[in-house]
N, C-alpha and C positions, 0 to 999 in steps of 0.2 A: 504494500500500500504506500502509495507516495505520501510524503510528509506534507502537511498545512501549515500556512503561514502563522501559526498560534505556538503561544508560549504559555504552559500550564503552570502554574504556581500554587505551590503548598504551604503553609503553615503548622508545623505537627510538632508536639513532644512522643513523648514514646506511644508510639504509634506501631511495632513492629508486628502486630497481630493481623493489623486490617489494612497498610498502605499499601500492601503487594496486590492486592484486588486494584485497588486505585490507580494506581502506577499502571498496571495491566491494561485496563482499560482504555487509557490514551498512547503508552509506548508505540504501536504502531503505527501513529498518523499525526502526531503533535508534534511538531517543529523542534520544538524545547521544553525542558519541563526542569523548572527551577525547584526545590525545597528548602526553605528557610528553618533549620530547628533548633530549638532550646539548646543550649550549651551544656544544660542538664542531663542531656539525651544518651540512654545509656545501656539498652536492648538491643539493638543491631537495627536501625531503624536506620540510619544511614548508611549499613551497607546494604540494606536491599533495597533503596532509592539507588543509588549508585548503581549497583547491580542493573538495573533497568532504564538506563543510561537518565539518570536526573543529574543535574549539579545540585551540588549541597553545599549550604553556607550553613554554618554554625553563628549565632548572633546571642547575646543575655534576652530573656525575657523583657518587654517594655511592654508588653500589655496587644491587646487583637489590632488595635487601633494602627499598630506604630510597623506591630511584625508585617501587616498584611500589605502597609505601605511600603515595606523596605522590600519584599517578595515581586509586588509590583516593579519598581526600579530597578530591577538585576535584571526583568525580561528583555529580550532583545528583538523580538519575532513582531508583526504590524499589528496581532490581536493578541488581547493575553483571557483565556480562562483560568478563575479558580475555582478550586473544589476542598473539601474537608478531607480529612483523610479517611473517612468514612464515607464516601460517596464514588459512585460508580457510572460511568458515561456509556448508556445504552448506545447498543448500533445505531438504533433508530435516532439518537439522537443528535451523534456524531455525522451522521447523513446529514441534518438537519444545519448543524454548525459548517460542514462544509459546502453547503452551498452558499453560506452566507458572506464566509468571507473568499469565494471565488469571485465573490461580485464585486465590480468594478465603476463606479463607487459603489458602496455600502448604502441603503437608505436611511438605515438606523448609525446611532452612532454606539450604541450596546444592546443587549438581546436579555430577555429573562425568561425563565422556560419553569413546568411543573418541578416540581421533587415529591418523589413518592418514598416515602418511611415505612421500612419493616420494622413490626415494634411485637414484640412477645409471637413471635410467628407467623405473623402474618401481616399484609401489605395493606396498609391503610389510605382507603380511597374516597372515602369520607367526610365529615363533620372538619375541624379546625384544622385540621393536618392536612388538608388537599384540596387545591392541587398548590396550598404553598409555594408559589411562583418565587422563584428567587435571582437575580441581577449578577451575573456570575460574568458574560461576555462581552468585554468592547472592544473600542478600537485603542491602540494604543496612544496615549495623550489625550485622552477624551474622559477620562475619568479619575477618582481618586478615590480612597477609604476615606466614611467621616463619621460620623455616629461619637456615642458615649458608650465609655467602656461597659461591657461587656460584650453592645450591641454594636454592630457595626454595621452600613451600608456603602453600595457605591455613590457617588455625587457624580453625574453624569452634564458633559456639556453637548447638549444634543438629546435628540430622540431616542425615544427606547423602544427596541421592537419584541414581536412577542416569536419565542416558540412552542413547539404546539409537546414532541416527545416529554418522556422523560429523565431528568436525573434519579437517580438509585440512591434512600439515604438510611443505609446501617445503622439508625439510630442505635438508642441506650439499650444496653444491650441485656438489664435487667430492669425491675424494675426499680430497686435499692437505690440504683444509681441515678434513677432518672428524679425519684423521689431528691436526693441530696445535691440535685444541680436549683432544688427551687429557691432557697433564699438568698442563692448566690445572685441568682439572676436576677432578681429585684432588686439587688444594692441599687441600681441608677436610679430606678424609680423612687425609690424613698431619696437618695437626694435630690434628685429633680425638682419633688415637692416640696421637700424644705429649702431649696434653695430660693423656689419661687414663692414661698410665705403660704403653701397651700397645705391642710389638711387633710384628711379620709373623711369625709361624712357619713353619719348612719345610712343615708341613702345608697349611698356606696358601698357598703357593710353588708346592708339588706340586700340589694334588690341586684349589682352586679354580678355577684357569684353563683343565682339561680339563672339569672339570663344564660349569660354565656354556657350553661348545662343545656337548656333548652336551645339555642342556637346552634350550638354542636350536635348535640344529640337527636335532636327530631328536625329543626329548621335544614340542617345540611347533613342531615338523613346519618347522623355517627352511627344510626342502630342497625346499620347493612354491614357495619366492620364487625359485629359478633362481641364476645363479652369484652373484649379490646378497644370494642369504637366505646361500649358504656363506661370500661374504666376508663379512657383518654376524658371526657366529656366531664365524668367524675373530677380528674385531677385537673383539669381547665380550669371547674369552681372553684374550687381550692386552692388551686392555686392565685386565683384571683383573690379571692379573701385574704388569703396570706400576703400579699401585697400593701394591701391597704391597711390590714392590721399593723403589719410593718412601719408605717407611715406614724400610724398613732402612738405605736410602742416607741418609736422615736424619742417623741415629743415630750416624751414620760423622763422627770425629774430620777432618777436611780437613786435608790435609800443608802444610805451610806450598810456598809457592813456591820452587823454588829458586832460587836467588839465582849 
């Protein structure tokens, strides 16, 4: 297969389980494929990047924001995709990305396409998890990482076009872990809100954590994903609530220890 003007870039700590699916994926048709990893990095996570011809730079941690921008600026190829090290680039979808940048010019100046997540066995096609479109492809110099830490997006100068495939996302791979990614993930939002002088109201407390169950659940049909779409929808609410609890627990004066 002849190689595409794309340059793939990774951001991973030890990652040695699941990059070699990834890496797979795009080795035969990807121009270049950069990996940025932790200095920490200490499973062999670089040499089977390596292995599968990636360049690998070792950098300290600065956080999604900083790694994703420095991964960007190593590419050299006219488009750059990224992907998680958990995620997998269907034929169909690779079909999809090479027609886009054979085009001359491009119409779009970046692309966002579905992702579909296996989560406890099964492919969820569903309630809040689908089709999760996500901003992965542009052209190079036409975009940049920007967001708040933890979250991050592209900032795009120009139009964004849509694809229609899939990406493949090997979520959490239990559910332990997917439970102990939840308060990490709200740090921003609780400062968000205290930095912008904003509270949780009861209304918030009440009335957005049964929503969001009913929206997932029944509005965008989570109950055709099996007991997996009802606990995703489950942990939606919940996770919602735990947000905004967050917010309030803030704001909470901490008693001194007793002594």
């Amino acid at each position: 297969m002849s190689k595409l003007p794309i340059s793939v870039c990774i951001i991973a700590g030890n990652e040695a389980a699941r990059i070699g699916q990834t890496l797979k994926s795009v080795a035969d048709w990807a121009g270049e494929i950069i990996v940025v990893l932790n200095i920490e990095v200490n499973d062999g996570t670089d040499t089977i990047a390596e292995s599968l011809g990636a360049r690998v730079f070792r950098e300290p941690w600065r956080g999604f924001l900083k790694q994703k921008n420095s991964a960007s600026e190593k590419c050299r190829q006219p488009w750059l995709l990224n992907l998680d090290a958990d995620e997998i680039v269907t034929p169909e979808l690779q079909k999809e990305i090479a027609a886009v940048v054979s085009q001359n010019p491009a119409p779009f100046a970046a692309y966002e396409f579905p992702r579909c997540a296996f989560y406890c066995g099964r492919w969820i096609r569903h309630g809040d998890w689908y089709p999760d479109r996500v901003l992965r492809l542009w052209r190079r110099g036409e975009a940049h990482w920007g967001g708040i830490e933890p979250h991050t997006h592209l900032e795009v100068n120009g139009k964004v076009g849509r694809l229609r495939a899939d990406l493949l996302h090997f979520t959490n791979e239990n559910i332990a872990r997917h439970i102990s990614k939840i308060a990490f993930n709200h740090a921003a939002f609780v400062s968000r809100r205290r930095a912008g002088g904003r509270s949780a109201s009861f209304f918030e407390l009440a009335l957005r954590p049964p929503w969001r169950f009913i929206r997932a659940y029944f509005l965008r049909l989570g109950f055709l994903d099996g007991w997996q779409g009802f606990y995703i929808a489950n942990l939606s609410a919940f996770s919602t609530l735990t947000k905004y609890v967050m917010v309030r627990e803030a704001e909470q004066d901490q008693p001194p220890f007793p002594q």
